[in-house]
MIMARFI-364402 format. One line per 4 residues: number of its first residue (from 1); their letters; for each residue x negated, y, z of N, C-alpha, C, O, CB. Coordinates in steps of 0.05 Angstrom, whole numbers. Glycine has a CB too. Example, Ala and Ser with C-alpha at 12.3 -4.5 7.8 and 13.67 -1.06 7.14 Angstrom:
<rs>
1 = AS = -264,-114,156,-246,-90,156,-264,-66,156,-285,-66,169,-226,-89,181 ~ -257,-45,142,-273,-21,143,-258,1,157,-268,23,161,-282,-12,114
</rs>
This chain:
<rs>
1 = XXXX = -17,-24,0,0,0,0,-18,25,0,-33,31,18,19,0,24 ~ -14,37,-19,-18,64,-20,-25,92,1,-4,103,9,1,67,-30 ~ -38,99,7,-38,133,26,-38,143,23,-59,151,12,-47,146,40 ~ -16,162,27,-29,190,15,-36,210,36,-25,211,58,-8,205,-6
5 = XXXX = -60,229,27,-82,253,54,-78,272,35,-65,272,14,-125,248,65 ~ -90,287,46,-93,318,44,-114,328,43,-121,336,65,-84,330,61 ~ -139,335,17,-160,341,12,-170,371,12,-161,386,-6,-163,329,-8 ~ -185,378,27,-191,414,25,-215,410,18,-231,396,30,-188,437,52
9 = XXXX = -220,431,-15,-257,429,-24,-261,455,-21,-242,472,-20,-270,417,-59 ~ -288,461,-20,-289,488,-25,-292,496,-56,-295,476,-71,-311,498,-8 ~ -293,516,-66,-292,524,-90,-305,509,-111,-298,496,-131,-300,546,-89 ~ -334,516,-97,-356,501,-123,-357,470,-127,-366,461,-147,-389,508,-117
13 = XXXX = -343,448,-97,-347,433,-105,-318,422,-107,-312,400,-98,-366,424,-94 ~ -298,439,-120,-265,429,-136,-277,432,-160,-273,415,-178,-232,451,-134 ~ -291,449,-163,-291,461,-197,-307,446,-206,-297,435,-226,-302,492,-205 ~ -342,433,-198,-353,410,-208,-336,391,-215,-335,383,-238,-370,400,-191
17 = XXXX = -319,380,-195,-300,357,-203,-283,356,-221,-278,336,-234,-286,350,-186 ~ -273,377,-226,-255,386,-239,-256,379,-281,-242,371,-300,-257,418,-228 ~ -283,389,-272,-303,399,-296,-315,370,-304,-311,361,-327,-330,422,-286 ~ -325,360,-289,-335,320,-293,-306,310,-298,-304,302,-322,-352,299,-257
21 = XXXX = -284,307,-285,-255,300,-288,-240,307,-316,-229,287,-326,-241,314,-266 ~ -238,325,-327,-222,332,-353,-252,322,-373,-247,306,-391,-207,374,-355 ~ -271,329,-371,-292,311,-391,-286,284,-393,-279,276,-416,-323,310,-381 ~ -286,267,-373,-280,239,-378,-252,229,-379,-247,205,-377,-293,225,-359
25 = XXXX = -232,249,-383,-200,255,-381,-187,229,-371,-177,208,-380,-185,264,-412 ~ -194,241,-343,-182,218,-321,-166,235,-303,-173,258,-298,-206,200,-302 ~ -138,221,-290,-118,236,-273,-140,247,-257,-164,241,-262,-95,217,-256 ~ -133,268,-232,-147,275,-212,-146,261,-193,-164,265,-176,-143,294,-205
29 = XXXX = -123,237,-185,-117,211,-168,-137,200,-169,-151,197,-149,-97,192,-174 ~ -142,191,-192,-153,169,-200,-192,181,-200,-211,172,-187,-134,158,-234 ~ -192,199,-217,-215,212,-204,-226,215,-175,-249,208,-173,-213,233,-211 ~ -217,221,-155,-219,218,-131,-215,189,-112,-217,187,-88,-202,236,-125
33 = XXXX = -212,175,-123,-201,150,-111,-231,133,-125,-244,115,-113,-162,138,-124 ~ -236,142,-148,-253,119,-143,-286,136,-144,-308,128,-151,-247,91,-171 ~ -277,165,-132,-307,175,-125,-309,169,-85,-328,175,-70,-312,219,-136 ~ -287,159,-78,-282,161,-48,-298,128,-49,-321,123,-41,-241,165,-35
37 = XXXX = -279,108,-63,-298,79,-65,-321,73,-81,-330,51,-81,-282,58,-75 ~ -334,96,-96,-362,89,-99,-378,98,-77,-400,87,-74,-373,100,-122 ~ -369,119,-58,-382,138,-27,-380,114,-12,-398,105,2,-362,170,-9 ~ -357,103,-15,-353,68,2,-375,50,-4,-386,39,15,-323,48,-10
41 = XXXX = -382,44,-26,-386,27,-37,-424,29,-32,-440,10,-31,-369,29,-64 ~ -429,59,-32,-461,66,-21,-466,67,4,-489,67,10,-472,91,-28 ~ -444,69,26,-453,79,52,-453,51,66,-466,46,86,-433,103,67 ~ -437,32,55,-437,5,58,-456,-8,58,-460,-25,75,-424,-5,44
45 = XXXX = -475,-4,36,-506,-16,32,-524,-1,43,-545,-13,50,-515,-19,4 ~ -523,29,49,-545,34,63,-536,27,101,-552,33,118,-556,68,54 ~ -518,20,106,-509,15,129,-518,-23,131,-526,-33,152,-474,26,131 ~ -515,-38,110,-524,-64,104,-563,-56,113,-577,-70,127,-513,-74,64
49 = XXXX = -569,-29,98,-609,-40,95,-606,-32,127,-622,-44,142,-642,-13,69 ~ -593,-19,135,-602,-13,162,-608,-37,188,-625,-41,205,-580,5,171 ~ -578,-53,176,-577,-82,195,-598,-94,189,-613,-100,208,-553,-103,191 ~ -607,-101,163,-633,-117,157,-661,-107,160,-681,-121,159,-632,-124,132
53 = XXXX = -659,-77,166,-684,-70,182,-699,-76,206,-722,-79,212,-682,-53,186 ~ -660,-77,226,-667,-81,254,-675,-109,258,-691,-117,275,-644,-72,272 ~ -660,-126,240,-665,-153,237,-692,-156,227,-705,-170,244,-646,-166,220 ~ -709,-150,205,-728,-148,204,-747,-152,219,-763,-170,217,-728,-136,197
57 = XXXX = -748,-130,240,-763,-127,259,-773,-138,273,-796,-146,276,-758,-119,267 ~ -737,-138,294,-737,-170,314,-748,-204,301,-748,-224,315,-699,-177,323 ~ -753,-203,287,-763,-226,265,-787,-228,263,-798,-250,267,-756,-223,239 ~ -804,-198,254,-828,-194,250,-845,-199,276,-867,-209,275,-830,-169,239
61 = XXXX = -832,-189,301,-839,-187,325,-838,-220,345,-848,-224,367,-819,-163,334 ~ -821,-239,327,-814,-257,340,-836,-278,332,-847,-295,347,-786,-262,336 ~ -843,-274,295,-874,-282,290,-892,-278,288,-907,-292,275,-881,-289,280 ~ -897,-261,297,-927,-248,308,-931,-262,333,-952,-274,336,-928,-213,316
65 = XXXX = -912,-261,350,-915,-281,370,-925,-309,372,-941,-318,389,-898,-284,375 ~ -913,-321,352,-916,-353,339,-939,-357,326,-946,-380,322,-894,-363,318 ~ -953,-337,319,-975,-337,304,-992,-335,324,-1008,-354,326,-979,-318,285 ~ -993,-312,343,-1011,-321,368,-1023,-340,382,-1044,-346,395,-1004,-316,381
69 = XXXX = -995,-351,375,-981,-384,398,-1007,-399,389,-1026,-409,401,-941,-408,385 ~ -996,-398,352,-1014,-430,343,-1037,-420,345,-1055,-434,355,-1011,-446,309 ~ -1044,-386,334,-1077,-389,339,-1093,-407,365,-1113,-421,365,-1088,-359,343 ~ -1070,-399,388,-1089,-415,408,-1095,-447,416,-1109,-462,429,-1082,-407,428
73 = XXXX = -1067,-444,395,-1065,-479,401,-1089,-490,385,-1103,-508,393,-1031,-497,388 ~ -1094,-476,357,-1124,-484,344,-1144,-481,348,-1160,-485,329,-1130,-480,326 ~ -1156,-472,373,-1172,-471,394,-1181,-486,405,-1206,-490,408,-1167,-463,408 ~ -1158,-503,415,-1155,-526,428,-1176,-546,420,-1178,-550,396,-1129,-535,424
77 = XXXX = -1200,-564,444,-1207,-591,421,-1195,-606,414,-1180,-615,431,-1222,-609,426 ~ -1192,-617,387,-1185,-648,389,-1191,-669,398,-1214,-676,401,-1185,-656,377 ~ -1172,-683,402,-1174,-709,415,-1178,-732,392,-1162,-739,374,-1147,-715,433 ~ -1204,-742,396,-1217,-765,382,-1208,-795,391,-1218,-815,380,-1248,-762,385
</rs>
């Protein structure tokens, strides 16, 4: 189902739209609707690199650890 809001631009950036909008002669609905889900569609993925940063991290941090670990375990003598 459908919503309908209530959009206030300021001048210069109605008239850009306006101006990109009648060039590619698309409703102004429809112009706005799918510049709102491409803003969706970017803040989504940089909100995605963000999770995989923090994940990253905790990851990077969890084998650096493990790497420590085995260096010492190859230290160790062997048993003959």
């Amino acid at each position: 189902m459908a919503k309908a809001l209530s959009l206030k631009l300021d001048e210069p950036t109605y008239l850009a739209a306006e101006k990109i909008r009648k060039k590619l002669k698309v409703p102004r609905n429809t112009y706005f609707r799918k510049a709102v889900s491409h803003y969706n569609a970017l803040y989504a993925r940089k909100l995605l690199e963000r999770e995989y940063r923090k994940a990253s991290r905790r990851l990077g941090a969890s084998h650096l650890e493990y790497l420590r670990e085995t260096e010492l375990l190859e230290d160790l003598p062997t048993e003959r």
